[in-house]
N, C-alpha and C positions, 0 to 999 in steps of 0.2 A: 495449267499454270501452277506452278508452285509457290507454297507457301511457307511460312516460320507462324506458328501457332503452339498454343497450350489446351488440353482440353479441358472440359467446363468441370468433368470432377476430380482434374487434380493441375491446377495452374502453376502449380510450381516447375513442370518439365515443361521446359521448351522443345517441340520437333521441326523439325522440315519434311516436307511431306507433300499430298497434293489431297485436295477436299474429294471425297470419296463421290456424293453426287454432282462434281464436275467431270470426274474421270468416269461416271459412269454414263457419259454422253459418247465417250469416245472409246473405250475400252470395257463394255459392261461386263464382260467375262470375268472380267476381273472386283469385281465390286459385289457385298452379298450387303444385306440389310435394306431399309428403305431410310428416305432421309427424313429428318425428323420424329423417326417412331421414339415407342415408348411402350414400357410394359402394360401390365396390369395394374399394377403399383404408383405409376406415372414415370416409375424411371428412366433416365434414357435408353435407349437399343441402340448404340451407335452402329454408325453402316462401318465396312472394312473394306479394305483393301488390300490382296494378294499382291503384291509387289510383283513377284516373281512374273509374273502375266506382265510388267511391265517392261520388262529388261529385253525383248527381242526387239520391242517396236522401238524402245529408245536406241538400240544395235543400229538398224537400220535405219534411224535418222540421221544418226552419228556417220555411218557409213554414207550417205548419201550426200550429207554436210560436207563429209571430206571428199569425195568426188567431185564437187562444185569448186570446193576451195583451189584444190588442186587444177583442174582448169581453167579457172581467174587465176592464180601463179604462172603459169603456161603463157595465157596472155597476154600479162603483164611481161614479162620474161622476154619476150618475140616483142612487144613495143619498145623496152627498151633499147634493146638490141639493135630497132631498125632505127 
């Protein structure tokens, strides 16, 4: 799922993005950190996300999206017609 968020030590940039231990349910390859660490210090450790690990599977939804579409156009197309 995507998001629009700010992170907690600089709220003034807004991103879009996807929360890192969400994505790491579905794409853990992609995701390095744990959620909620924190150092020695108590600072955050934020977790990360490689994006690029993301870009084939969203390829292949997109691709798969438009095969379906393109078949309900087909069928549509043949009901109007008859």
């Amino acid at each position: 799922k995507p998001y629009r968020f700010n992170f907690k030590n600089d709220t003034s940039v807004t991103l879009d993005g996807f929360y890192a231990h969400e994505a790491s349910e579905v794409v853990p390859e992609a995701v390095v950190g744990t959620k909620d660490a924190v150092d020695a210090e108590g600072n955050i450790d934020a977790q990360g996300i490689d994006q690029s690990k993301l870009v084939p599977l969203l390829t292949a939804a997109l691709q798969e999206a438009i095969a379906k579409i393109e078949v309900l156009e087909t069928k549509v197309a043949a009901l109007e017609a008859g």
